[in-house]
N, C-alpha and C positions, 0 to 999 in steps of 0.2 A: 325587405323594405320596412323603416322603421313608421308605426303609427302616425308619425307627424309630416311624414312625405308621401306617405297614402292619401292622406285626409287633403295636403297642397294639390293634388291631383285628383283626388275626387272633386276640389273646388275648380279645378280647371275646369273635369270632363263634365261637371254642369253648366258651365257657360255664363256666372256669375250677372254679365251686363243683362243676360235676356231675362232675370229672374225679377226685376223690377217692376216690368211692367204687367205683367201676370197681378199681380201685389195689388197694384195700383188700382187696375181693371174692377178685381173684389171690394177697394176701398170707396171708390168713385160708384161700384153698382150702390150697395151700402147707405151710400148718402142719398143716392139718388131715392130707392125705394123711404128712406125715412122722411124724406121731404115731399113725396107724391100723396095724393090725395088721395085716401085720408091723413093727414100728418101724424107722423111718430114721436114721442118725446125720448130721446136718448137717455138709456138706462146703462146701467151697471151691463147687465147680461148682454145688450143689444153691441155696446163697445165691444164686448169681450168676444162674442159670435164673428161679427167684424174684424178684431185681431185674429182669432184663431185662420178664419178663412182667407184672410192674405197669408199668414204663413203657408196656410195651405198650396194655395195656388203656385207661390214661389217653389214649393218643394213638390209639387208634380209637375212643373215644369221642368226642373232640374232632371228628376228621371224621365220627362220625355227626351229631354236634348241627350241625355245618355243612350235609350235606348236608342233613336236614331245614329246617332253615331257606333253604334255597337254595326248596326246594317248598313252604314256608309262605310263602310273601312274603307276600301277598293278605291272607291269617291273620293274620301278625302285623303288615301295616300298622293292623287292627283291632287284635288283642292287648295288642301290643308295637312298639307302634310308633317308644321308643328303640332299638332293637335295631340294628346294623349297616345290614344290607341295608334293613330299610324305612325309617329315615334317613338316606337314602343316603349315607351316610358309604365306606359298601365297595360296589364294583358287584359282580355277579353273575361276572362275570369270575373276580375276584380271589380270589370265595368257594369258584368252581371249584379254582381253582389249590390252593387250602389243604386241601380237599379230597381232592382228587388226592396233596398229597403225603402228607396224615396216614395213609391207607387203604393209600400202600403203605410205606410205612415202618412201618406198623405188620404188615403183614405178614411186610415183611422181619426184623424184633426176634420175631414169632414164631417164623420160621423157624430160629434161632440158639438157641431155648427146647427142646432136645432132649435128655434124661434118657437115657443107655441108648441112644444111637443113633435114639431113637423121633420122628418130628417131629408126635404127635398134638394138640400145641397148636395147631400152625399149619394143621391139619385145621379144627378146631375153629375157627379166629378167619377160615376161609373162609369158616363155614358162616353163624358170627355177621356177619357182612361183607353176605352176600346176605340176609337175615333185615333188615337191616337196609333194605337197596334196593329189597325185599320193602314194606317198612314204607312207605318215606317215595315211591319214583318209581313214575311211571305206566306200565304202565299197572296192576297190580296194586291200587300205593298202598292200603296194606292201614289207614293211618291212616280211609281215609272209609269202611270195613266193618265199624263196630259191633265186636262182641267179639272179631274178628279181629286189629285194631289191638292191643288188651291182649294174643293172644299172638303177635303179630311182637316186641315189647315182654317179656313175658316169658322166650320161648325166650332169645335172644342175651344180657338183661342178668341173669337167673337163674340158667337150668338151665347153660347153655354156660358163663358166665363161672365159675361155679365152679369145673366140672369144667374151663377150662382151667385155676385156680391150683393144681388136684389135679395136672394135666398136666406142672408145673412140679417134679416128685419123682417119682409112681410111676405107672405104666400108666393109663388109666378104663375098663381091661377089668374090669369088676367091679362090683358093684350098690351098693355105696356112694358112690362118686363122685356117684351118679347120682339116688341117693336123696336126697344133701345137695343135691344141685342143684334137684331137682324142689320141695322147699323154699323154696328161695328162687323159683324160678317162679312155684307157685301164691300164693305171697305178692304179687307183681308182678302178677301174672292180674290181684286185683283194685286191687291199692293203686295201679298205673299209673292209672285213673281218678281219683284225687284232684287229679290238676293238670287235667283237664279241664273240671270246673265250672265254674271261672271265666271259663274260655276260650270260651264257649256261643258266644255272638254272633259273635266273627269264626272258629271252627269250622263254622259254620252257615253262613256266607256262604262257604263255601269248601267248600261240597258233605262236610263231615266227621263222618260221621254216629256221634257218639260215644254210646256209653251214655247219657249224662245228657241228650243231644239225643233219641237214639230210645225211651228208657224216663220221661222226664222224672227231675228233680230226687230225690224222696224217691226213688220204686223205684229208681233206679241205685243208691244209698247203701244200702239194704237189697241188692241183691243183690251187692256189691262188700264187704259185710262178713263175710262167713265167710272172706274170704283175709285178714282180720288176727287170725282165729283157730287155722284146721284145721292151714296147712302147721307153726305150731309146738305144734299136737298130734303131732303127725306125728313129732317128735323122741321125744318119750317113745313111741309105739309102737314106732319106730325103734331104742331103746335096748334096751327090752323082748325084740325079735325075733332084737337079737344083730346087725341088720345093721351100726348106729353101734357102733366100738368103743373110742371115747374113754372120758372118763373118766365111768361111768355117773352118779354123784351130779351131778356138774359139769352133765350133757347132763338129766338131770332137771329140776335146777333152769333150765336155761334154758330148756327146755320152759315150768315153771309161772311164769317171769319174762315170758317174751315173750306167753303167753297173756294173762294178767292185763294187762300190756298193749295187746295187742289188744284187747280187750274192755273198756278204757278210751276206745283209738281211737273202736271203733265208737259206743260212747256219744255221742262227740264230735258225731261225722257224725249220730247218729238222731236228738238230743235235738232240732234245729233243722235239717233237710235245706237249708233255702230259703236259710240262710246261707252254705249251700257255692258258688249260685252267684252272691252279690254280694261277699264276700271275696278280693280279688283273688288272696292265698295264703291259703287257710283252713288253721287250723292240724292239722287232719286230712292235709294236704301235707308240712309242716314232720315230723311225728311218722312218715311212710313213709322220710323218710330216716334219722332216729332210728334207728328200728325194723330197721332194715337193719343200721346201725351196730354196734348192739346182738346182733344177730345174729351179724354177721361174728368179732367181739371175742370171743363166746362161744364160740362152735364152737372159734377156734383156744384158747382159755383152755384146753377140756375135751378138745381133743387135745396139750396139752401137758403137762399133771398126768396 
């Protein structure tokens, strides 16, 4: 296989559209922590801590979605069975190899993410790192334990990824970092379930005992919908208590945007549960990345006004 058909296929087996948002998540913590009280004046070193740790973030995401896929074979020779490894287009080898190096170069670009002599990023994308090993290898493999799977999934792409883009400017000794992150967690708690419905059949045949597999169809979708409502109430309490110290209008309104939202989602998912798992992407999928989007964009908007 020539180097340039390797490298097309290593950009497959990382999964390209998912590595945006990771990006974003560091860029939007970022802003957020520079416009929180006390205000930071944007320097040289502070952009550059900031570009490094989005590249970052994009490039441990990539070797997470490898190595998960190295321990879904089975999965997604059912699933996804264009995919890399189950069309054997890439061996298991090679997926190693790409692996291997994304997990430590993405280390290594944390470890250069140090505000103030501090290296709590790369604390942080340790912990996200095993959370992740946590998730996907045996013997743990927290993906076949029901609501355990949603927070291996939570913790690492939520609460951490934030507070690393916060990491990227001021300390996370302090309850804001940690509040905006818990946010985007319990949002993931549930909305990670929406790509699993579709997935029932080779999830199942693979020992993966997800929500939609152990509560069936409707109930998963009822209990997976207060996380596309409470964590952005959670902003206007937040705002309320003094602990968000952006821009209060701004953080209200995204509050009553992202709700109103949510509670469009969930509509989505309740009106017709059975369709969540014959739609290969239902669009209750499509609207957790939205929804995320939407988030990230807003927080840094109301920590920058």
């Amino acid at each position: 296989m020539s180097a340039a058909s390797r490298a097309t296929l290593w950009l497959e087996l990382s999964r390209p559209f998912t590595l945006v948002a990771p990006a974003l998540g560091v860029v939007s913590g970022a802003i957020t922590a520079a416009g929180a009280e006390p205000r930071d004046v944007w320097t040289a070193d502070l952009i550059s801590y900031t570009a490094i740790g989005a590249v970052m973030a994009g490039i441990l995401n990539a070797g997470n979605n490898a190595l998960n896929q190295i321990y879904d074979l089975e999965i997604d020779r059912v699933n996804k069975p264009q995919r890399p490894l189950p069309s054997g287009r890439l061996s298991i080898r090679e997926a190693w190899v790409f692996t291997c190096i994304t997990y430590t170069l993405a280390l290594l670009l944390a470890w250069f993410v140090a505000p103030g002599g501090r290296h709590e990023c790369f604390w942080i994308v340790v912990a996200a790192t095993v959370a992740t090993f946590i998730y996907s290898c045996p013997p743990l493999r927290t993906k076949q334990r029901g609501i355990w799977a949603n927070v291996t999934i939570a913790i690492p792409r939520g609460v951490l990824l934030k507070v690393a883009g916060w990491s990227c400017v001021k300390t996370v000794t302090g309850v804001e970092p940690w509040f905006i992150g818990s946010i985007f967690g319990l949002f993931l708690l549930g909305a990670s379930t929406t790509k699993d419905f579709a997935d029932m059949e080779g999830d199942a045949r693979g020992g993966c005992r997800t929500l939609p597999i152990v509560y069936g169809v409707r109930q998963a979708a009822w209990m997976i919908s207060p996380s596309f409502v409470v964590p952005f109430l959670m902003i206007s309490v937040g705002t309320y208590a003094g602990i968000l110290t952006g821009n209060t209008i701004l953080l209200q309104a995204l509050s009553a945007v992202m709700t109103v939202y949510g509670v469009y989602v969930c509509y989505l998912m309740l009106r017709r549960p059975e369709d969540l798992a014959v739609e290969e992407n239902h669009v209750s999928w499509a609207h957790m990345y939205r929804m995320m989007f939407v988030a990230q964009i807003g927080f840094a908007l109301a920590y920058i006004f």
